[in-house]
N, C-alpha and C positions, 0 to 999 in steps of 0.2 A: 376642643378639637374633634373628639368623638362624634361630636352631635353633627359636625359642620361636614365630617367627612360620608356620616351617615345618610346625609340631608343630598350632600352631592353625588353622593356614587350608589345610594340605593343599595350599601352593603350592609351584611347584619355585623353588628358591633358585642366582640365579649369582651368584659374590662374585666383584669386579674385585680383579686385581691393584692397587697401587700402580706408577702410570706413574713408570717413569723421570727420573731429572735429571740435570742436568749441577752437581754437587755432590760435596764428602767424606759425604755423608749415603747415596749410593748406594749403598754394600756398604750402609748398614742396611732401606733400599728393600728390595733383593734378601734380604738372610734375613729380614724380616717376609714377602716373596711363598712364600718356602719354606716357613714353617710355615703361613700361611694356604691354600693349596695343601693341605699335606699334611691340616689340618684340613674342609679342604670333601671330598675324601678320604672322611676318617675320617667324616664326617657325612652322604654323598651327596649332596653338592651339588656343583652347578655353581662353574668357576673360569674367568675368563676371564683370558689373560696377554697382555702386553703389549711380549714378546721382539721384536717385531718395530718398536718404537718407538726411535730412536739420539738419546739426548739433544743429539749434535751437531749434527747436524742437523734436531731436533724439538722444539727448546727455542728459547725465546724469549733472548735476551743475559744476562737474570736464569736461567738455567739452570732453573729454575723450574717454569715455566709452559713449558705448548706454543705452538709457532707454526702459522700456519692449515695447514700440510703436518700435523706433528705432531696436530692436531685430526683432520683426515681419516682419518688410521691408526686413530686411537682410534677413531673411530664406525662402522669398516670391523669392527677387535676383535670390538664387540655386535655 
């Protein structure tokens, strides 16, 4: 979709990471951020990460979702 909306409208494209959790699901968080990374890359587009977000301390009790600290980092990211 990126590629095809980049292609049509001649706008610059930033694809967000997947934020962080506090979950067994994070190693796959982290190798989806890897290829989509490498793929924005391959495609010249923009990637924005999110290394600087500590699910311990940024995640709500459900490991989940962010708490309002966790939210600030993210809107600091864009």
């Amino acid at each position: 979709m990126a590629k095809f909306i980049k292609k049509e409208s001649r706008s610059d494209i930033i694809i967000s990471a997947i934020v962080p959790r506090r979950s067994k699901l994070n190693n796959k968080v982290k190798s989806v951020n890897e290829i989509l990374e490498e793929q924005c890359s391959n495609l010249n587009m923009g990637f924005v990460r999110h290394d600087n977000i500590n699910p311990k301390y940024h995640c709500t009790h459900s490991g989940l979702h962010l708490n309002d600290s966790g939210n600030d980092v993210l809107t600091k990211n864009f």
